[in-house]
C-alpha positions in Angstrom: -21.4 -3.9 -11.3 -20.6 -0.2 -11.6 -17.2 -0.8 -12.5 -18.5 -2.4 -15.7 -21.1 -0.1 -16.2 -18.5 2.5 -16.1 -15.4 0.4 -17.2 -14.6 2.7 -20.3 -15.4 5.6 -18.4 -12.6 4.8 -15.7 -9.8 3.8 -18.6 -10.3 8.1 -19.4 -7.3 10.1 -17.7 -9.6 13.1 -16.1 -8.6 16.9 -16.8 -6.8 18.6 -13.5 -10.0 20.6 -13.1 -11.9 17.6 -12.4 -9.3 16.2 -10.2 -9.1 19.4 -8.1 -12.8 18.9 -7.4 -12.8 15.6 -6.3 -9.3 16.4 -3.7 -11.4 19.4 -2.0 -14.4 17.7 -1.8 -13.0 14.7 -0.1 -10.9 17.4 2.1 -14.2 19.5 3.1 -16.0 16.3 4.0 -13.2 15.0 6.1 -12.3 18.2 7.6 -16.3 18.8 8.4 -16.3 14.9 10.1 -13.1 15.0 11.8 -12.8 19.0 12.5 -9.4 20.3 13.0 -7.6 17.0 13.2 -7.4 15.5 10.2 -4.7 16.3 7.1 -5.8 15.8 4.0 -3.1 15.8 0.9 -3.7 15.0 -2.7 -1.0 12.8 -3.9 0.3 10.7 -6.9 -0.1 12.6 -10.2 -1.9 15.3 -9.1 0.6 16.6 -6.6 3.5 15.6 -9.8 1.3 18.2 -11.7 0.4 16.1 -14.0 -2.3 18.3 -16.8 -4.3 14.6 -16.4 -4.9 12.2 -13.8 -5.8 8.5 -13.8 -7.4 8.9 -10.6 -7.1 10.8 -7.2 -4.8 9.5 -4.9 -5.6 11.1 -1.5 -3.1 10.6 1.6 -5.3 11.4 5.1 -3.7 11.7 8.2 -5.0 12.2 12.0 -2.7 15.2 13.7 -4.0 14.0 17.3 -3.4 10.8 19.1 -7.7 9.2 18.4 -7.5 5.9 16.6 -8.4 5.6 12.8 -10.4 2.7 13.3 -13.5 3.3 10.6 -12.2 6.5 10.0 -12.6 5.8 5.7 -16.1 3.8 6.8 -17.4 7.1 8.3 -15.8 9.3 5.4 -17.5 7.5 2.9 -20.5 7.6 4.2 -20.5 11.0 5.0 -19.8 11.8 1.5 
């Protein structure tokens, strides 16, 4: 149902600005939940440099050897 509600909203590229913002907030509430062992990279056109994005394409990776088993279920959550 939200993606009707907000279908034309989502066809919008966003500004980098806005983009930026939504990278470092995913990367501050990973790095808070998963302290020093997480990664968190912005990827797609944002890393291309790209002045507008379609969305926010976010690579996460563990740097110790803990399983990622409802690692995205927690993240979510927690943010």
């Amino acid at each position: 149902m939200i993606g009707l509600k907000y279908y034309e909203d989502f066809k919008e590229r966003m500004p980098r600005a806005e983009a930026t913002t939504i990278a470092e907030t995913i990367k501050r509430g990973a790095t808070k939940l998963f302290k020093k062992n997480i990664v968190v990279t912005a990827c797609g056109s944002y890393r291309r440099d790209k002045a507008t994005c379609g969305d926010v394409d976010v690579l996460i990776t563990r740097t110790d050897d803990q399983p990622i088993k409802d690692m995205l279920v927690q993240l979510i959550d927690h943010l």
